[in-house]
N, C-alpha and C positions, 0 to 999 in steps of 0.2 A: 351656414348663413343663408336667409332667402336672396331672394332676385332685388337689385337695387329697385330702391324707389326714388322717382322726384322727388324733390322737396316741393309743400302746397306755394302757389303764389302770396306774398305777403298780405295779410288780412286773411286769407283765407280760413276757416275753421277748422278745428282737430277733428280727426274722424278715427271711427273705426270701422271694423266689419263686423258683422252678425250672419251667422247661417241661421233659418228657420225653417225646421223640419216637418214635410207632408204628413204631419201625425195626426192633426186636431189644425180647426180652425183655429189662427192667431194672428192677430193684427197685432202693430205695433204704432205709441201714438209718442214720435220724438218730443223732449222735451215737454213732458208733464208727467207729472205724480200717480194721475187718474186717467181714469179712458169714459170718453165720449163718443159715441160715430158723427157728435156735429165736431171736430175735430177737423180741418182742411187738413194738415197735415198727416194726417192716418195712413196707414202702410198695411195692407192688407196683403198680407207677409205668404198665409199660408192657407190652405180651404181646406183642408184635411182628406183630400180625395187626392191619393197617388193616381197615375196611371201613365202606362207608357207608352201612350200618346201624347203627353203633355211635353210643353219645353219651360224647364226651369233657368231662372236669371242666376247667375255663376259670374263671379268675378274673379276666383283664385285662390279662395282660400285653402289654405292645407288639408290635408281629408286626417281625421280621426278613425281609429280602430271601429271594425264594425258599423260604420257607418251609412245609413240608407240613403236609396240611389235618388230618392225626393225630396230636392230640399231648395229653397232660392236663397241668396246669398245678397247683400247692401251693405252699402257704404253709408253710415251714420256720423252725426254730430257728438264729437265724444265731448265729455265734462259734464255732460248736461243728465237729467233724466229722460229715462226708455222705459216707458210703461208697455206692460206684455196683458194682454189678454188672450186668454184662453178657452175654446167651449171644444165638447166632441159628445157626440152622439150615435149607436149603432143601435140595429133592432136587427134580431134575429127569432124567426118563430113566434114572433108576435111579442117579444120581450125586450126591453125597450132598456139601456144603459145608455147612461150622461153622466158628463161631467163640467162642470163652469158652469155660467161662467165664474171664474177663477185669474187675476191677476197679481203682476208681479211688479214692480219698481227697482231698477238698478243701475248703475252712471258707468255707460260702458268710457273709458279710458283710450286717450288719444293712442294712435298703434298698436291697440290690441283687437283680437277677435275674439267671438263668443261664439257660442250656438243658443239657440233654445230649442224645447222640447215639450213632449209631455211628460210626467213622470209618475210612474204609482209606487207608493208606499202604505196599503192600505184604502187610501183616497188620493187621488190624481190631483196634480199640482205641477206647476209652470217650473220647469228646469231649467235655468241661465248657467252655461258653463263659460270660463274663460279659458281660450285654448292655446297652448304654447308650442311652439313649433321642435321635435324631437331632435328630426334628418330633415333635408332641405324637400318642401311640399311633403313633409309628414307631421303629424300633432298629437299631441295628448289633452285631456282635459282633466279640468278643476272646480268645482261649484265655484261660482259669482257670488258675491255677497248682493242679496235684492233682497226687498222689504215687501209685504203684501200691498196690494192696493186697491183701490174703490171706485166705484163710478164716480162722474165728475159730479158735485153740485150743481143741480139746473138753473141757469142764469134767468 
């Protein structure tokens, strides 16, 4: 069993955590469908440049198997929608590979945690995992169920 948690003061919102992995740039825009950068609330989650000079935001979450050492970690508003955007880009030798952008849509769930990623299967694609805790600060994971998603409509 983890380490006790307060209960939130009353009114307060359900939350989750989310890990998101140095892999690829990825923002994350709470509570919408779509992603916009005119978006106030936007969470510019990830820049896709590890390095170990950088200091990553870590709140606790359980670590997963094989897991990289660059990753920042939030507390989100659970029930709602968590639009993920995704882009990466490397040039090697003058040869130039991308991918996104590319997003996701999924209702991360009061006390649970996720990660996202990147993921290839042929073509790269936004990975939402839900992760459940094995041994106390150990986890495994799950895919999330998330839906694609779009840019926002320009107002």
């Amino acid at each position: 069993m983890g380490a006790a948690v307060a209960a939130p003061p009353a009114g307060a919102p359900a939350t989750a955590r989310v890990r998101v992995f140095q892999d690829a740039v990825i923002t994350l825009y709470p509570g919408e469908y779509c992603y916009s950068p005119k978006n106030p609330q936007l969470i510019r989650a990830a820049d896709g440049e590890p390095s170990m000079f950088s200091f990553y935001k870590k709140i606790g979450m359980p670590v997963t198997e094989n897991m990289p050492s660059a990753y920042n970690e939030y507390l989100i508003e659970a029930n709602k929608p968590m639009t993920v955007l995704l882009q990466w880009q490397a040039e090697k030798n003058g040869v130039i590979a991308s991918c996104g952008p590319t997003g996701v849509t999924f209702f991360p769930q009061a006390g649970k945690d996720y990660d996202v990623s990147m993921g290839y299967a042929g073509n790269c694609f936004v990975q939402v995992r839900e992760l459940y805790e094995t041994t106390p600060g150990k986890a495994a994971a799950r895919p999330a169920p998330s839906g694609y998603s779009f840019a926002c409509a320009p107002n």
